[in-house]
N, CA, C and O of each residue as an XYZ file, in Angstrom:
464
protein
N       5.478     12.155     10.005
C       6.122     11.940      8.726
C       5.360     12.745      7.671
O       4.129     12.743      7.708
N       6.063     13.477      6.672
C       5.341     14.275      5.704
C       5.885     13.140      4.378
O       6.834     12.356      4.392
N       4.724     13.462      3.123
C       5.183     12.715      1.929
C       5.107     14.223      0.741
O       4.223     15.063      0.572
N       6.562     14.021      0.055
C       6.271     14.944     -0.693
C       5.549     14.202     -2.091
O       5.818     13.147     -2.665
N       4.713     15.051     -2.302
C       3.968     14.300     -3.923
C       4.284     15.322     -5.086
O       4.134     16.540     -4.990
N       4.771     14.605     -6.266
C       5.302     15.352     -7.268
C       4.288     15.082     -8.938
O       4.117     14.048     -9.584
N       3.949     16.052     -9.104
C       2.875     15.842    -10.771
C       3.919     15.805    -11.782
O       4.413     16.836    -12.240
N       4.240     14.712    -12.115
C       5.323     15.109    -13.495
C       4.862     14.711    -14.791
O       4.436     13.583    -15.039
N       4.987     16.020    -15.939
C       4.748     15.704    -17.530
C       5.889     15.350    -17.921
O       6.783     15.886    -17.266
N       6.279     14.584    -18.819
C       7.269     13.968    -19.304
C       7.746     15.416    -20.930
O       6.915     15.912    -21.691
N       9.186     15.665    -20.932
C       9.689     16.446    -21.743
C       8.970     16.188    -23.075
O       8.462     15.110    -23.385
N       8.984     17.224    -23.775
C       8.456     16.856    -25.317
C       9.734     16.373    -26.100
O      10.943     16.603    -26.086
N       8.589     15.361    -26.984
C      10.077     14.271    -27.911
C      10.674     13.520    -27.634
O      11.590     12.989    -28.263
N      10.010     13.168    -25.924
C      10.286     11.457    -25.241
C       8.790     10.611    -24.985
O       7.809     10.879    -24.291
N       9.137      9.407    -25.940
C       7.984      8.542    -25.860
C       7.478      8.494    -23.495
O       7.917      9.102    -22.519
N       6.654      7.663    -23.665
C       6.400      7.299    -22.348
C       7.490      6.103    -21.975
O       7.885      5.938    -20.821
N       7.808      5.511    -22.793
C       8.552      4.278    -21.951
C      10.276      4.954    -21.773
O      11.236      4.540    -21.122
N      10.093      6.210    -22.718
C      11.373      6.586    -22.948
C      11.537      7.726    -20.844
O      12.273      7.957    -19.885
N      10.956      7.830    -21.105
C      10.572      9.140    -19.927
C      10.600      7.530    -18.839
O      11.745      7.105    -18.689
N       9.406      6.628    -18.083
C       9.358      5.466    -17.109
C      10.935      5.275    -17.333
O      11.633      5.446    -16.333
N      11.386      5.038    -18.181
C      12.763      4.506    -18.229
C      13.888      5.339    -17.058
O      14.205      5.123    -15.888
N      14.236      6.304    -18.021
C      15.056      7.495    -17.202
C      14.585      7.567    -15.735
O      15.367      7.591    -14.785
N      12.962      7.604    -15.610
C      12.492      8.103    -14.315
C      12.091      7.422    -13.207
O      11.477      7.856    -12.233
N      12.667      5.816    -13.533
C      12.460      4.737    -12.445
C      13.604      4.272    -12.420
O      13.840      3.358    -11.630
N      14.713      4.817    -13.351
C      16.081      4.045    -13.496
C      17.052      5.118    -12.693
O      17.337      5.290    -11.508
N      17.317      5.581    -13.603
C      18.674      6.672    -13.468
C      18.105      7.744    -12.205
O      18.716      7.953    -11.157
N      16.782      8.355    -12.592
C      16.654      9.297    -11.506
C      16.137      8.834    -10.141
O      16.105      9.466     -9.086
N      15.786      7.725    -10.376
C      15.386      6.768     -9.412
C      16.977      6.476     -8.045
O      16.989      6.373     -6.819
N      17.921      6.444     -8.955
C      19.011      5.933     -8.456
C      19.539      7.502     -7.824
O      20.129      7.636     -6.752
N      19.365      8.030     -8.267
C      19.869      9.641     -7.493
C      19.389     10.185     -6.685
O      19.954     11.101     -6.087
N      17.454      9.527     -6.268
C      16.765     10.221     -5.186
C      17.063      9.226     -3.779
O      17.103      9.666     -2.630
N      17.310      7.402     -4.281
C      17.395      6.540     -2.907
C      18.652      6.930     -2.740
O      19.301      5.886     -2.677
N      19.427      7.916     -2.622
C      20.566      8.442     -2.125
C      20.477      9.661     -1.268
O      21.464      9.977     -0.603
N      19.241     10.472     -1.214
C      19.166     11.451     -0.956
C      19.511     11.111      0.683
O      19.165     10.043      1.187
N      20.136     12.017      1.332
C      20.078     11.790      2.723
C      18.443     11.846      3.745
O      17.476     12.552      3.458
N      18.509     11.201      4.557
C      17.177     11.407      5.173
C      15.537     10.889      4.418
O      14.457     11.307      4.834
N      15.691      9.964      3.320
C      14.785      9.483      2.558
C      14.098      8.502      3.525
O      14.780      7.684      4.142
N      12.656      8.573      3.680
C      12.289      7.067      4.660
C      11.928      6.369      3.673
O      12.287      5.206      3.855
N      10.917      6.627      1.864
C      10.452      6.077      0.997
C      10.580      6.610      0.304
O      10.987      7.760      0.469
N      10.212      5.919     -1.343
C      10.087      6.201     -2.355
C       8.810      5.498     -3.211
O       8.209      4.495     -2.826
N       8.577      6.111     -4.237
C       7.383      5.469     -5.245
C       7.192      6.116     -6.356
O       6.926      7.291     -6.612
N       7.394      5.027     -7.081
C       7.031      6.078     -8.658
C       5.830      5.710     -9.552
O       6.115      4.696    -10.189
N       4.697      6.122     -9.810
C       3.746      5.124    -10.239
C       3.532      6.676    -11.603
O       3.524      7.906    -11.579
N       3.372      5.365    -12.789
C       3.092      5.929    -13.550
C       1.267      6.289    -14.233
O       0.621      5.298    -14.574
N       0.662      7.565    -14.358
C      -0.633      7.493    -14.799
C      -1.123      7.105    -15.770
O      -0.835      7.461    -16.912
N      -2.187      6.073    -15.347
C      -3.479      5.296    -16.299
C      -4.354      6.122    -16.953
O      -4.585      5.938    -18.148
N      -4.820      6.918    -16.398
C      -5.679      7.440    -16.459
C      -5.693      8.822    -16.087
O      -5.349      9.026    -14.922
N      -6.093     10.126    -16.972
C      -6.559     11.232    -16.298
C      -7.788     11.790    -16.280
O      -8.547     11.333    -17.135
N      -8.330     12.831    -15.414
C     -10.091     13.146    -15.122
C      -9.274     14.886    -14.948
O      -8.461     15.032    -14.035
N      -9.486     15.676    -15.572
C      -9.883     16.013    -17.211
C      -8.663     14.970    -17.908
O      -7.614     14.768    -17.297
N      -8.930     14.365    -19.206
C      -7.712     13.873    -19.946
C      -7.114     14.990    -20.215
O      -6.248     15.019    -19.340
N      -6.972     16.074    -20.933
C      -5.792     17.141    -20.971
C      -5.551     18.032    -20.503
O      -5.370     19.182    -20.901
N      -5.504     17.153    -18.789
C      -4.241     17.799    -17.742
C      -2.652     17.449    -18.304
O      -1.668     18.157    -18.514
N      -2.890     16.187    -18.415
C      -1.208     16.058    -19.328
C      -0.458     15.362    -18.484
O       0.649     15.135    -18.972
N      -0.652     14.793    -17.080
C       0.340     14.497    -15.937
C       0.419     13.043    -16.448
O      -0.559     12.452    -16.905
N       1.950     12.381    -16.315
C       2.594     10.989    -17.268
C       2.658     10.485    -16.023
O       2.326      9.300    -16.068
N       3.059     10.995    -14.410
C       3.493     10.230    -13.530
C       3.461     11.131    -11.895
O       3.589     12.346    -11.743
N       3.284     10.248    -10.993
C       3.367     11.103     -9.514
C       4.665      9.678     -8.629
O       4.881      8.487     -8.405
N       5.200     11.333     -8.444
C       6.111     10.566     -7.680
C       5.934     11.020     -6.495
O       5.688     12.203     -6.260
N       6.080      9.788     -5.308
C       6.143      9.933     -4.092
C       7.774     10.137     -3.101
O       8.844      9.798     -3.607
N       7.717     10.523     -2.171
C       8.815     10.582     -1.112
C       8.466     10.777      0.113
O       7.433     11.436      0.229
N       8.862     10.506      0.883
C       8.614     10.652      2.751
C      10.054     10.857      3.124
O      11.083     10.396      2.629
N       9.819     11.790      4.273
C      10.987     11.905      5.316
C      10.049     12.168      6.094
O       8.823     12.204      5.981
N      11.396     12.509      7.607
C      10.129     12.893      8.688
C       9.518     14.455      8.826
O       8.514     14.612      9.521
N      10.111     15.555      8.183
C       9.836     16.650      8.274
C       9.783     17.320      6.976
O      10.378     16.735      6.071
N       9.275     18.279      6.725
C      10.013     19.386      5.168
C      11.230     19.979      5.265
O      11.928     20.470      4.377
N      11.388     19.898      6.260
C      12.702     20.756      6.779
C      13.753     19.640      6.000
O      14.540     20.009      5.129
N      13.647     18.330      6.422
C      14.725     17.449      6.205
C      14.287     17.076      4.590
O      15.115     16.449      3.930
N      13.389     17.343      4.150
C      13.250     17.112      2.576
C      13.872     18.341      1.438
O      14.503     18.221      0.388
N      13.552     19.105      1.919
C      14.266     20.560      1.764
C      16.147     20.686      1.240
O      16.895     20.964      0.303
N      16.097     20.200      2.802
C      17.804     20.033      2.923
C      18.406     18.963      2.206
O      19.514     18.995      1.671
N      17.294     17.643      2.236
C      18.383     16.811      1.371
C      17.776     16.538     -0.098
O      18.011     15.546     -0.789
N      16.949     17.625     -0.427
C      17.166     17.794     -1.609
C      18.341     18.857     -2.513
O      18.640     19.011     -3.697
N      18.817     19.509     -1.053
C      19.783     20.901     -1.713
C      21.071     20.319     -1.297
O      21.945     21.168     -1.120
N      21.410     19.140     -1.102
C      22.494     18.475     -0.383
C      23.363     17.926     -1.870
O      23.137     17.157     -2.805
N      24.465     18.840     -1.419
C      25.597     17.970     -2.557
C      26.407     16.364     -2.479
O      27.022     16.014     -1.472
N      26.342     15.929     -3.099
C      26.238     16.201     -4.602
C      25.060     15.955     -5.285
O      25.011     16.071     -6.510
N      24.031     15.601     -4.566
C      22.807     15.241     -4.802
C      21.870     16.040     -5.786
O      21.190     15.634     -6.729
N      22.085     17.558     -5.165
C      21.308     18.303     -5.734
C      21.913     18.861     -7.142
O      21.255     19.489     -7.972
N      23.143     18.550     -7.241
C      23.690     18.854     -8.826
C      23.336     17.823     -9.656
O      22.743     18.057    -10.709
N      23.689     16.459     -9.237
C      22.847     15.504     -9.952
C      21.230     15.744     -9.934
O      20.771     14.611    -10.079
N      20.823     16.087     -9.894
C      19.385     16.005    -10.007
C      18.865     17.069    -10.694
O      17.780     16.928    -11.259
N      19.648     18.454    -10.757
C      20.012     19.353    -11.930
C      20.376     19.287    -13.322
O      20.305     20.125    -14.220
N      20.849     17.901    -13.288
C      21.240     17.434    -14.720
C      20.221     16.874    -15.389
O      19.637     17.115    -16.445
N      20.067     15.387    -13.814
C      19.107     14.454    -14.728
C      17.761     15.381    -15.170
O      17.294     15.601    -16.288
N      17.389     15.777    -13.996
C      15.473     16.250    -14.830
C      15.509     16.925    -15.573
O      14.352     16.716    -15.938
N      15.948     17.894    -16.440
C      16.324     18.136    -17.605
C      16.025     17.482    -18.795
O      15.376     17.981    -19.714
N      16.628     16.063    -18.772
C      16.746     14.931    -19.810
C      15.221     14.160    -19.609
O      14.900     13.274    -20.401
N      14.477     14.489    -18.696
C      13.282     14.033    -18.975
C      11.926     14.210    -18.327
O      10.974     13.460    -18.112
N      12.194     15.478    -18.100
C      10.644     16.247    -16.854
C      10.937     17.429    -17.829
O      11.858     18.215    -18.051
N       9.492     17.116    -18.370
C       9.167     18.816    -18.895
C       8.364     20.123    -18.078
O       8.509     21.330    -18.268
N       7.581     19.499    -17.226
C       7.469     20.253    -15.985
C       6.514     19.484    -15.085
O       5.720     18.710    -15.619
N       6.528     19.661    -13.519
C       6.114     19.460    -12.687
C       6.031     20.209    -11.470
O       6.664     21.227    -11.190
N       5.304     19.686    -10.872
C       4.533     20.318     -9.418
C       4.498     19.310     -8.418
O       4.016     18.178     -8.431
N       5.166     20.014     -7.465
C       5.095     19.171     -5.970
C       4.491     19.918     -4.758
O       4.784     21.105     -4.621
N       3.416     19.129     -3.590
C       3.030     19.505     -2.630
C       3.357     18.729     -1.535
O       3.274     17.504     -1.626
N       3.627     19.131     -0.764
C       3.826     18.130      1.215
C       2.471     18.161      1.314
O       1.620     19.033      1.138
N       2.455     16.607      1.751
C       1.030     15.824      2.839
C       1.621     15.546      3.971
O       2.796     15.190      4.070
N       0.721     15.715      5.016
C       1.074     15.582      6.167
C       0.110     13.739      6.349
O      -1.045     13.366      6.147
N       1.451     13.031      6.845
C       0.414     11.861      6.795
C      -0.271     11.042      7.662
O       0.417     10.429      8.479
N      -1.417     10.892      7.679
C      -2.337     10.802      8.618
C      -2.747      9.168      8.480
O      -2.501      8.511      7.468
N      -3.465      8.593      9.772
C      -3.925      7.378      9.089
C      -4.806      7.143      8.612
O      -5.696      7.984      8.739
N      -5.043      6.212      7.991
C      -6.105      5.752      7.127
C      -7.561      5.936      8.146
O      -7.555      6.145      9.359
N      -8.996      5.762      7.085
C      -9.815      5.557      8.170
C     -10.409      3.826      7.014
O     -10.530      3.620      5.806
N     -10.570      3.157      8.016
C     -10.992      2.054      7.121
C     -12.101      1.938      6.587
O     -12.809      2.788      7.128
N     -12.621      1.450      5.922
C     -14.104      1.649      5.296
C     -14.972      1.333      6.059
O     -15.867      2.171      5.949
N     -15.326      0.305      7.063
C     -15.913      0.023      8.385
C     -16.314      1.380      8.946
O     -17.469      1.802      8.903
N     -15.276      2.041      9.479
C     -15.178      3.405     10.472
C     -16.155      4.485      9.138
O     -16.835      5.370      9.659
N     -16.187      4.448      8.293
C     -16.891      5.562      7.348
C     -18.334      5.053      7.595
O     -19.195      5.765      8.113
N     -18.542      3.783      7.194
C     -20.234      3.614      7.158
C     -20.475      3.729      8.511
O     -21.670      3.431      8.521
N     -20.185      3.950      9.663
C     -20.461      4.077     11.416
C     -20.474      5.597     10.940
O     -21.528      6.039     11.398
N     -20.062      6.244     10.502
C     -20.207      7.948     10.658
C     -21.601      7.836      9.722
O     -22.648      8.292     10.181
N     -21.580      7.374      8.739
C     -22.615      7.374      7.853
C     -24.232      6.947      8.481
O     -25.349      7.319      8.123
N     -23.869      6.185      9.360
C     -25.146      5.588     10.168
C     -25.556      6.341     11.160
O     -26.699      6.154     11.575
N     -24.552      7.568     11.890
C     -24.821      8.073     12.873
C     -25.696      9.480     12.312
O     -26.533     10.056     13.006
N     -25.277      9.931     10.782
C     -26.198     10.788     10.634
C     -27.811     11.241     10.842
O     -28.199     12.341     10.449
C-alpha cells in the first residue's frame, strides 16, 4: 500500500477555519469518491519547525499502488471536480508517495540501541 501525503497552504484572503471548512467538508466529499481510495485524513497544522514554512494542513490518502492513485485522481468526473474545488481554497501545495512500511515499536529501537 502507498500513502500519498499532501503539504497544503491555504489561498490568500481565507481565514483558517474558512480554508478546515472547505477542506474537510466539500473537498473532503469529492476525494471519498475517488475510485480505488483505501483512506483518508486530513489533519490540520499546530505547529511549524521553521514557523515560516507556511504549511496550514497535510493531507493523507492510501491506495494500493501510484498507478491506481494517479488514475483515480484523473478519473471523471472526479478530476473536474477537484479542478474547481482547490482553486476556492489551496493556494499551493506539494505532494509525495510513501511507501508504507511497519511501524518499529519503541521496545524494538532500545534492543538496536543496546546492541551497539
Amino acid at each position: 500500500m502507498i500513502r500519498r501525503v499532501s503539504f497544503i497552504r491555504r489561498k490568500d484572503g481565507i481565514t483558517r477555519d474558512e480554508f478546515e471548512a472547505i477542506w474537510t467538508g466539500e473537498h473532503a466529499a469529492i476525494v471519498r469518491q475517488v475510485p480505488g481510495i483505501r483512506g483518508i485524513r486530513f489533519s490540520m497544522i499546530d505547529h511549524l519547525a521553521p514557523a515560516d514554512i507556511g504549511w496550514d494542513g497535510v493531507g493523507e490518502t492510501w491506495f494500493d499502488t501510484i498507478a491506481d492513485a494517479d488514475r483515480a485522481f484523473a478519473t471523471e468526473p472526479f478530476a473536474s471536480r477537484l479542478a474547481v474545488n482547490r482553486p476556492q481554497f489551496i493556494g499551493h501545495a506539494h505532494s509525495c508517495y510513501i511507501v508504507e512500511r511497519d511501524p518499529v515499536p519503541p521496545s524494538a529501537l532500545a534492543n538496536l540501541e543496546e546492541k551497539k
